[in-house]
ZANUKE-394711 format. One record per residue (C-alpha): z, x, y; residue in one letter. Coordinates in steps of 0.2 Angstrom, whole numbers, plus 2048, in hexadecimal, padded with zeros to 3 digits. Layout:
% residues N
+-----+-----+-----+---------+
:  zz :  xx :  yy : residuo :
+-----+-----+-----+---------+
:   Z :   X :   Y :       a :
...
+-----+-----+-----+---------+
END
This chain:
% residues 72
+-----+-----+-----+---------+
:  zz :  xx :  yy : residuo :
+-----+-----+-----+---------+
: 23A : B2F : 6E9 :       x :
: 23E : B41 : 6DF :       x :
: 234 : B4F : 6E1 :       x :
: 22C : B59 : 6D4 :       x :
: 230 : B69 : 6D3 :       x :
: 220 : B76 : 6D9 :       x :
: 219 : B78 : 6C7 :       x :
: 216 : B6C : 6B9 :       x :
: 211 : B70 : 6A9 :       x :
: 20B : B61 : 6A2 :       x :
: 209 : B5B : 68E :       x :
: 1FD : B66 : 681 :       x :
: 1EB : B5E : 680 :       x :
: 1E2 : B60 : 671 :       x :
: 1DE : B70 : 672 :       x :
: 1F0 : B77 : 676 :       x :
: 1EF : B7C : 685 :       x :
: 1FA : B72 : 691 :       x :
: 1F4 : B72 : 6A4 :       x :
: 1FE : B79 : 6B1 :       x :
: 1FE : B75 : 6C4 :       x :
: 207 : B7D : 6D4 :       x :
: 20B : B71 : 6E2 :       x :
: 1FE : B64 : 6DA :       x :
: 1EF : B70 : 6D7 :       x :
: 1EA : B77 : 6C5 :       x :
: 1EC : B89 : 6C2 :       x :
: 1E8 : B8A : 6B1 :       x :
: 1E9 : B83 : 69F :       x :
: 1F7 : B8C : 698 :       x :
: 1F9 : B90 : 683 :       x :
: 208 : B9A : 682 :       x :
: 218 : B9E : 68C :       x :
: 20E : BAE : 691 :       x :
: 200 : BA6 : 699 :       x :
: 20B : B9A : 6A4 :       x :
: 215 : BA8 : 6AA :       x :
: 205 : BB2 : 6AF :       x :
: 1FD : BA2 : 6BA :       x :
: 20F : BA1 : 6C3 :       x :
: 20F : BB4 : 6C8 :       x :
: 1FB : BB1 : 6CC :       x :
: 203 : BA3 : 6D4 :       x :
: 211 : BAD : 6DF :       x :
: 221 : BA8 : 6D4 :       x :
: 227 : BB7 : 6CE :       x :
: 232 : BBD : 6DC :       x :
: 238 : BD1 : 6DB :       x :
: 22E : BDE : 6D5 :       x :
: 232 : BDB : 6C1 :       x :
: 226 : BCE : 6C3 :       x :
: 231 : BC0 : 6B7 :       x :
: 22D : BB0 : 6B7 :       x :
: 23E : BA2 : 6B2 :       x :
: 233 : B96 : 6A7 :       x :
: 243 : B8E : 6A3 :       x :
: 24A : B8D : 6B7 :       x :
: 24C : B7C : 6BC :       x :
: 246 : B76 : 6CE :       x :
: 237 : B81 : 6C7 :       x :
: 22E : B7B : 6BB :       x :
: 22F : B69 : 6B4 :       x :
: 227 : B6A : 6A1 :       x :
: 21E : B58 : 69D :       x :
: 21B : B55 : 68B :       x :
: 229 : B60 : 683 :       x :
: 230 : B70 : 68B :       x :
: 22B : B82 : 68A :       x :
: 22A : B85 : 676 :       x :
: 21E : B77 : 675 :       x :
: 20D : B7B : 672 :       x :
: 204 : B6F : 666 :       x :
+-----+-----+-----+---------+
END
């Protein structure tokens, strides 16, 4: 069986906002690039002190729903 990489984004609701989990637990309901980068630092993945977060890095993130420029 495949793992799942530590953070899944998954498809926009309604509203938007698309859910976002870290090892299987919600962080946050996410509307914007911005805001899933800033539960993955509140989180602990953005290593060095530039605080960047690789939305884009696979073995990361796996985007459900259509990738990182979909919002709606």
């Amino acid at each position: 069986m495949a793992e799942h990489p530590p953070v899944i984004v998954y498809p926009p609701s309604a509203t938007g906002g698309r859910r976002v989990t870290v090892h299987g637990q919600i962080v946050g309901l996410a509307h914007g690039r911005g805001e899933v980068a800033a539960l993955l630092r509140s989180a602990g993945f953005a290593p060095g002190p530039d605080k960047v977060v690789e939305l884009d890095r696979p073995g990361l993130i796996e985007w459900r729903g259509g990738d990182l420029d979909t919002w709606e």
